[in-house]
C-alpha positions as CSV (number, residue, x, y, z in Angstrom):
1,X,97.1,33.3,70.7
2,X,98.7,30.8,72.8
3,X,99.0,31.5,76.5
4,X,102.2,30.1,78.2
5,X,99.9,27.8,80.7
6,X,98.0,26.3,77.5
7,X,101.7,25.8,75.2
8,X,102.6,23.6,78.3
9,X,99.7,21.4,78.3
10,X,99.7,21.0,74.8
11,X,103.2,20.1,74.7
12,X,102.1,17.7,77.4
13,X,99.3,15.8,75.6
14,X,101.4,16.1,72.4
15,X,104.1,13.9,74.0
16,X,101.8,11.1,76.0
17,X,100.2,11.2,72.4
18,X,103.9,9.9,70.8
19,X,104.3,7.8,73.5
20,X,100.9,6.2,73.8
21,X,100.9,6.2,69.9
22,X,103.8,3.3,69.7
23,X,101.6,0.9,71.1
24,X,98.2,-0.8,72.6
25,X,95.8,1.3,73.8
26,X,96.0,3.6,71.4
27,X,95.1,7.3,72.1
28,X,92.8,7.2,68.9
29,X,91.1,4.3,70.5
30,X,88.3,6.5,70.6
31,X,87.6,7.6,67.3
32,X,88.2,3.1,67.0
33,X,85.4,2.6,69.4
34,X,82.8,4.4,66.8
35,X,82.5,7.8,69.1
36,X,80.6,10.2,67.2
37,X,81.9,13.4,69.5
38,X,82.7,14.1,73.0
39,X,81.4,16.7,75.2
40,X,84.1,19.0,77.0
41,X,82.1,19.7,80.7
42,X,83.3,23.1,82.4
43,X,82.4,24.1,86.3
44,X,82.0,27.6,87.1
45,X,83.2,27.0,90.6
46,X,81.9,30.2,92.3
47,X,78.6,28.8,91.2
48,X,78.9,25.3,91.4
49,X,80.0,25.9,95.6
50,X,77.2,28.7,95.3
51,X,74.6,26.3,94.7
52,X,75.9,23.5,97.2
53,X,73.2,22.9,100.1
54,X,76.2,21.0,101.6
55,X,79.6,22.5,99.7
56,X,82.6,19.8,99.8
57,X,85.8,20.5,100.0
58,X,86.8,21.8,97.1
59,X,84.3,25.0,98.0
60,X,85.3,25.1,101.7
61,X,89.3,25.5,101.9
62,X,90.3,28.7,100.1
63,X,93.6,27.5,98.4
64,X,91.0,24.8,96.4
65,X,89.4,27.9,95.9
66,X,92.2,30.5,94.6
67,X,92.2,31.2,90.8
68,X,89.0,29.7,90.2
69,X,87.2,32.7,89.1
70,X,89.6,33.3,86.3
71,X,88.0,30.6,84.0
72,X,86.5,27.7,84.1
73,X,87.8,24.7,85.5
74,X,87.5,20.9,84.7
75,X,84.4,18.9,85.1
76,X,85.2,16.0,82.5
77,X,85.3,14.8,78.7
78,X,82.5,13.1,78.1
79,X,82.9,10.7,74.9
80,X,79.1,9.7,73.0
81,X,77.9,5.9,72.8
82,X,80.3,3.9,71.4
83,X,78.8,2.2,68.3
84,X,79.6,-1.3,69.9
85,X,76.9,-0.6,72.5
86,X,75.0,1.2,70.5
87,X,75.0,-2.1,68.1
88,X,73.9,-4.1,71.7
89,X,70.5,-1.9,72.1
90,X,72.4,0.5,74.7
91,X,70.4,3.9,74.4
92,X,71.9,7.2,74.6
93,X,70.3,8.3,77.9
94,X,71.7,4.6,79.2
95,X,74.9,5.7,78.3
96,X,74.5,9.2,79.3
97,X,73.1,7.7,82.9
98,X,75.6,5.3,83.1
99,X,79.1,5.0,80.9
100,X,81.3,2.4,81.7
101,X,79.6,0.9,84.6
102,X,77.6,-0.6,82.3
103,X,80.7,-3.0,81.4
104,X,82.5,-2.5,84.7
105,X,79.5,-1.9,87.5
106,X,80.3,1.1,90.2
107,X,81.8,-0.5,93.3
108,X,80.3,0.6,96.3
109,X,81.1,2.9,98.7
110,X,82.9,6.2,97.8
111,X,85.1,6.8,94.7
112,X,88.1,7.7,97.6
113,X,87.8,4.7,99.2
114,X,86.4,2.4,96.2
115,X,89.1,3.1,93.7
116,X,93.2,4.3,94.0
117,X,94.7,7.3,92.9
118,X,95.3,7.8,88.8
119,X,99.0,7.0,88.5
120,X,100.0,10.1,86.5
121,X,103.0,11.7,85.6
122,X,103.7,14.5,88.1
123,X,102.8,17.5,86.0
124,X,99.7,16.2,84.9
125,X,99.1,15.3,88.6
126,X,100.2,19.3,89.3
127,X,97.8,20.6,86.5
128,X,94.6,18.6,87.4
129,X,95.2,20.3,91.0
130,X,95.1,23.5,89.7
131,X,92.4,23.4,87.6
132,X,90.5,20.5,88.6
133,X,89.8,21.4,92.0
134,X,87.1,18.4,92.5
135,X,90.3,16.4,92.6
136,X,90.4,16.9,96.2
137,X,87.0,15.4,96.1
138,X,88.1,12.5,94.0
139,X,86.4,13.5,90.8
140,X,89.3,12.6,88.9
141,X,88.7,8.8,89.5
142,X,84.9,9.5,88.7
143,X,85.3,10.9,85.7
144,X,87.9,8.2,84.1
145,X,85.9,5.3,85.7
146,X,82.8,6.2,84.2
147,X,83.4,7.8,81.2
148,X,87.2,6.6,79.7
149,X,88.1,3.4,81.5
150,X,86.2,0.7,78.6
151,X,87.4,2.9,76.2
152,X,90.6,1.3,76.0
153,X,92.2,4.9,76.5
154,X,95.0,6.0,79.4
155,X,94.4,8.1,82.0
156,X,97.2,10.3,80.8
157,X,95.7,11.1,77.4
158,X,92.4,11.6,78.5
159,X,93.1,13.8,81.0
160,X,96.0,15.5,78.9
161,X,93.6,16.1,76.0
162,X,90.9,17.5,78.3
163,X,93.3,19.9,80.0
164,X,94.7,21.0,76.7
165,X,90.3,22.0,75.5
166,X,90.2,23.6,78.9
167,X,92.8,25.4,78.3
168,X,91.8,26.8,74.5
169,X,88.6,27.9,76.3
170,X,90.0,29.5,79.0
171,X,92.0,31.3,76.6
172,X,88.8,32.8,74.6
173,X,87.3,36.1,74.6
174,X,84.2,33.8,76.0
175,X,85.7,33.6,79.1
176,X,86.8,37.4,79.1
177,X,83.4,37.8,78.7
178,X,82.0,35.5,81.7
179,X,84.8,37.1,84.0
180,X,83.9,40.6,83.3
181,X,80.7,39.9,84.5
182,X,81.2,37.9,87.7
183,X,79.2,38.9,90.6
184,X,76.3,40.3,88.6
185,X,73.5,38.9,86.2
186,X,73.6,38.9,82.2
187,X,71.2,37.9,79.6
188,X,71.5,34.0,78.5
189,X,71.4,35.2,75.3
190,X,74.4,37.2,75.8
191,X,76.5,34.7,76.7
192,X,75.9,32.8,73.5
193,X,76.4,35.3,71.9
194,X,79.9,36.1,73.5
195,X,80.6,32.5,72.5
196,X,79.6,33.4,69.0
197,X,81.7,35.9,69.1
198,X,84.8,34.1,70.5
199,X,84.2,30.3,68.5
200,X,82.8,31.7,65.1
201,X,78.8,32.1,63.3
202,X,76.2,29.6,64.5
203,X,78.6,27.7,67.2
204,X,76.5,28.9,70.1
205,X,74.5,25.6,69.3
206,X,77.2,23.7,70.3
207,X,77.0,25.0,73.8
208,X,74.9,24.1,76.4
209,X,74.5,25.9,79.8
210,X,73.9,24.9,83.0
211,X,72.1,26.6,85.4
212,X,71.2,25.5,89.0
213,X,69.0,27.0,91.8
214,X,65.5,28.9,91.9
215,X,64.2,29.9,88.9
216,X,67.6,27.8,87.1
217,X,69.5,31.2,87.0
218,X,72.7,30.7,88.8
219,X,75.0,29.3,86.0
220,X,77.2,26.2,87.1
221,X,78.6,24.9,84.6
222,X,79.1,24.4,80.2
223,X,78.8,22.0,78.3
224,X,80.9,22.1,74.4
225,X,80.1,19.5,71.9
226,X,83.3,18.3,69.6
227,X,83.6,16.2,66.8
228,X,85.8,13.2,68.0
229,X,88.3,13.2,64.9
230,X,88.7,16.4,65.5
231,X,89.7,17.4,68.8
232,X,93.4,18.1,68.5
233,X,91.9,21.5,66.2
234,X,89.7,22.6,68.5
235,X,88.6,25.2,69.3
236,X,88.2,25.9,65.3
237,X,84.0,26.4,64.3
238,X,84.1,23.6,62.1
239,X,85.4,21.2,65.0
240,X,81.9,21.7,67.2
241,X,79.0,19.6,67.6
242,X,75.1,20.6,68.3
243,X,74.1,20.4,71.8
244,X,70.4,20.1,73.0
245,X,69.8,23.7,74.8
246,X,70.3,23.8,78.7
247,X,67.1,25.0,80.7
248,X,68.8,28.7,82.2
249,X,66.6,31.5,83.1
250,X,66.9,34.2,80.4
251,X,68.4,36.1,82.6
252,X,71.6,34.3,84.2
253,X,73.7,34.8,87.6
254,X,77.6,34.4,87.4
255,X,78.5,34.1,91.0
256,X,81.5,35.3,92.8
257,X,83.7,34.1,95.9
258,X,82.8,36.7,98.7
């Protein structure tokens, strides 16, 4: 089932994909670049602020804050070495580390002062608010500078595309499952197996959990491997990678907003 908020944002990246489509960079540039998969990052933001020594702004002011414990929100879209650096002796945990600042080094200073807004269309601009709440925090430039920028792919589709996974996610019987349970503890092993559930037999090894805090138990944030070529059928079994397993108590804290 389709939920009004996801049909929009599909209908969004489905258009920048036409329109980016008629000419150079391509939106496929990815799948061009020899990207094996990508990996969709989601923030639990009750959790995330939770385990925040020093919580910025996207924890302290409450409208950042409203709706967040409905689902996930957006951390980033994380694309694996491309086979050009791989072909240069660029490791995976280089890559991992590092992204595109290996080709375009990190300027100094803070990504707010360092770099200028995305220009995006306004309704992508309105959606990233929503459900990017880091955006206030600049984590939008972040994300595209390190991980999209020498990729030869737009801000638009990238961020279009990674709302439009966010949204299939959000949408699952997964997240019913992690929203039922906010504010109390549940069994890591429950929680794959409500992705199980949700994504189809065996795609619990495509998730990876986060977990921050003593003993790793309050969870922060997932991680969802997908096949590059196949990311515009996601959130189908057959489109999901392996991840390595996260480190998360066996028992695991989904925090609440007080």
């Amino acid at each position: 089932m389709c939920t009004p908020r996801r049909a929009v944002v599909l209908a969004l990246a489905l258009g920048l994909a036409l329109v980016i489509g008629a000419g150079e960079p391509r939106a496929d540039g990815l799948a061009l670049e020899g990207v094996d998969h990508h990996t969709l990052a989601l923030t639990w933001h009750p959790g995330f602020c939770a385990s925040r020594s020093r919580p910025p702004r996207e924890c302290r002011e409450p409208r950042l804050r409203r709706g967040t414990e409905d689902g996930f929100v957006l951390h980033g879209l994380w694309p694996s070495r491309p086979a050009r650096l791989a072909e240069r002796g660029v490791t995976r945990r280089e890559w991992r580390r590092q992204g595109c600042f290996l080709e375009r080094p990190r300027p100094d200073g803070g990504f707010c002062r360092a770099h200028p807004a995305l220009a995006l269309p306004e309704a992508l601009g309105g959606e990233l608010d929503r459900y990017m709440p880091g955006r206030a925090s600049c984590l939008d430039r972040y994300q595209y500078a390190k991980h999209a920028a020498c990729l030869a792919l737009p801000a638009e589709a990238y961020f279009a595309t990674a709302l439009a996974l966010q949204a299939a996610v959000n949408d699952s019987a997964f997240v019913d499952f992690v929203v039922q349970h906010r504010g109390g503890e549940v069994a890591r092993n429950a929680l794959i197996g409500a992705f199980e559930a949700a994504f189809g037999q065996g795609t619990g090894r495509a998730l990876r959990l986060v977990c921050r805090g003593r003993g790793q138990r309050l969870l922060t944030e997932v991680r969802i491997g997908i096949e590059a070529e196949a990311l515009e059928r996601f959130p189908a079994a057959d489109t999901l990678v392996r991840q390595a397993r996260g480190r998360c108590a066996a028992r695991v804290r989904i925090a609440a907003f007080e």
